[in-house]
Steps between C-alpha positions, in 0.01 A plus 500: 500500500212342274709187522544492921033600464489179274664292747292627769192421333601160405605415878132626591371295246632194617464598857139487438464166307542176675862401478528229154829374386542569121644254219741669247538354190809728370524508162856594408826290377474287880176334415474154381218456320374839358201304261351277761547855753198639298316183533501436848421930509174434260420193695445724803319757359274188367445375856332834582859639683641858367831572446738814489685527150846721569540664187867529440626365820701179523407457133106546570441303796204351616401570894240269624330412828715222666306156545702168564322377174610737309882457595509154439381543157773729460754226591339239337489736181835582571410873506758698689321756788557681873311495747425866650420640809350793633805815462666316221121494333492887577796557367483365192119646407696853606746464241266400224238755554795769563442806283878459390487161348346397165350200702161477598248248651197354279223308677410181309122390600346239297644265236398488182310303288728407277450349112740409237347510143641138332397313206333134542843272479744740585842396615537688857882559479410734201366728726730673723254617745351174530836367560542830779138398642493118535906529638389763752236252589193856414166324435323612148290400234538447144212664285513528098279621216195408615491581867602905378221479234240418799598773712709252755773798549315682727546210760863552506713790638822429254544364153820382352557479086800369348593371184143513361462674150198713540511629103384085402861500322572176721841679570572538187657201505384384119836506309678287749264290646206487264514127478599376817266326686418661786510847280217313313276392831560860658317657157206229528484542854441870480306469165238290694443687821407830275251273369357368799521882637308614194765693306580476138911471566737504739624872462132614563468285815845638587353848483177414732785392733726789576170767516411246759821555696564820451141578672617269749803717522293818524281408776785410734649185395882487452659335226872348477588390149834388362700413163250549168199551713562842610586615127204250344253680735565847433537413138187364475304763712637727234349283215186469604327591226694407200667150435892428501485112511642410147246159333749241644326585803184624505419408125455834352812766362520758740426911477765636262402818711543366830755660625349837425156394655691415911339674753770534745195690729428147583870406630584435865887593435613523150442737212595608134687159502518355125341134457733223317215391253729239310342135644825363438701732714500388890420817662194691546582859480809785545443440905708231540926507572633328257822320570748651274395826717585285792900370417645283683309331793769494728442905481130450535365626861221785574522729784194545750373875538517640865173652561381640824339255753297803689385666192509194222440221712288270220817496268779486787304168620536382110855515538600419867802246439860425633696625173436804298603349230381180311609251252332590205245217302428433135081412423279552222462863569816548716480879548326767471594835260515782710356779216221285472357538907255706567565776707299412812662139532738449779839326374604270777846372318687591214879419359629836597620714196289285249156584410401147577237479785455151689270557768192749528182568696169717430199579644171467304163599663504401845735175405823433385741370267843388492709315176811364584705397202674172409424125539638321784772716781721211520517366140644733269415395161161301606393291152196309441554128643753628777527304822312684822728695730564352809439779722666320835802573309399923450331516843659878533433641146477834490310409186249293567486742834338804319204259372447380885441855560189541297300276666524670846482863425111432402514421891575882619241629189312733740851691501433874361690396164677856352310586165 
């Protein structure tokens, strides 16, 4: 009965609306080109156009107004669509907004402002969301130290982190790479822009840093960080009053009490985790999978949760895809431990019957957070030096897929998000 009243009020709808064919970009196993897909969707939304986001139908499709422009980029893109008309439009709105399926439809507005937080000489294919961005052809702009320490967030609606190391341990790279050159031009580098910023060493400028983002964070902004930045930013929100950088990199020993002195008060998603204080030991803290935990890679996949797209529909857009479940990816900080989540976050994607947590998503003030472990979707064991991932090649990774969903849920924001 509510089902037949739906229908009926979707016929009137459209009854009352000038007629408009509709492009569907489906989103399941049949499309082409699932990366460039959220491109040519963001593109849209840049132009001033509005699209329908189909939560959980067709693998999240995108429904937008049909133009001749826009279905020639599809070709050229080689992004697979349908054109719809007027019942078959009716019909398929019906079924998503029926009270019977876990589908819903999510109006996306206005696209964001997008910035990706990258160190002066950066290698772009060590970034797997600016690999995702630049593929999917998504405009953004690349802002560092500096530009957060001025107050330049607050002209941007998303901010990506990834493999920075927000605790000025340089990645805690020092027992392996200590003398390699471009270990040695990464510590100047850093050394002399806390100067020029008016700090006394990096870890202190570090500090100034993620207070900066996380009131970013807390007056609306959302933030997308991957690999040792989501671990290095909680870590050193924690430590903000008490030093954990060993001499080798901030030239003084650190607190012997440290660990004792964390205010995990201050943490976006982690707590009562235990910090790895030996500089010679490549890991930060107890957070981090390590990959004896892990076994053998070819057993190494994570599961997506199934949340409900009426009720939940902030973390069902985080993990719209074609698969449920993923090839799993090594990175600095890989994974997340379960025990160590606090209770409000949102896991996204876990290995199922493991306590080891890939994906999750929080909110924080009236903005946002989500960390998504592991270094690159498509390259298992990423290592410093690596050769970029040719993404023509991964152009449907379910992957690389859950990053291109970041930067449009921002666009639907004025959704009532559950808290």
């Amino acid at each position: 009965m509510k089902k037949s009243f739906l229908i009926i009020l979707t016929l009137l709808y459209f009854q009352s609306v000038p007629a408009q064919d509709k492009v569907l970009i489906y989103m399941d196993l049949k499309q082409t080109d699932h990366l460039k897909a959220y491109g040519v969707t963001f593109n849209e939304l840049k132009k001033g156009h509005t699209a329908d986001w189909l939560l959980n139908y067709r693998g999240g499709a995108f429904m937008l107004d049909y133009t001749d422009q826009l279905a020639l980029t599809c070709r050229i893109k080689d992004v697979a669509f349908d054109i719809v008309k007027g019942s078959e439009i009716v019909e398929i709105y019906s079924l998503v907004q029926s009270e019977d399926q876990n589908m819903e439809v999510v109006r996306l507005e206005k696209a964001p402002e997008i910035a990706v937080f990258v160190p002066e000489g950066y290698l772009p294919w060590d970034d797997a969301v600016s690999l995702a961005l630049d593929y999917a052809e998504v405009p953004y702009s690349k802002i560092w130290l500096k530009e957060i320490l001025r107050g330049d967030l607050s002209k941007y609606d998303w901010l990506h982190l990834h493999h920075e190391d927000f605790t000025g341990q340089y990645g805690k790279f020092y027992a392996s790479f200590r003398n390699a050159q471009w270990y040695v031009e990464q510590q100047l580098l850093y050394e002399r822009e806390a100067e020029i910023l008016g700090f006394s060493k990096v870890s202190e400028m570090e500090k100034a840093v993620v207070v900066n983002i996380r009131d970013y964070i807390a007056e609306g902004g959302f933030l997308f960080a991957m690999c040792s930045a989501a671990d290095s930013y909680d870590i050193a929100l924690s430590a903000l009053s008490v030093d954990i950088a060993d001499r080798m990199y901030d030239g003084d020993p650190p607190d012997p009490d440290a660990q004792e002195k964390l205010n995990f008060e201050n943490t976006l998603a982690f707590e009562n985790f235990k910090l790895e204080m030996n500089p010679m030991v490549y890991e930060y803290s107890d957070i981090d999978i390590q990959p004896q935990e892990i076994g053998n890679q070819n057993n190494d996949y994570f599961s997506l949760f199934d949340y409900s797209a009426k009720y939940d529909p902030v973390p069902t857009m985080l993990i719209q895809n074609h698969v449920n479940v993923i090839r799993g990816f090594m990175g600095q900080t890989t994974m997340f431990r379960k025990e160590l989540l606090k209770k409000s976050v949102y896991v996204l994607a876990e290995r199922a019957g493991t306590n080891q947590v890939k994906y999750i998503h929080g909110n924080f003030g009236r903005g946002t957070f989500t960390f998504y472990g592991g270094h690159d979707p498509e390259d298992y064991t990423h290592a410093v030096g690596d050769p970029p991932t040719d993404l023509s090649l991964f152009k449907n990774s379910p992957g690389y897929r859950l990053i291109l969903n970041n930067i449009l849920f921002p666009a639907a924001k004025k959704k009532k998000q559950k808290t």
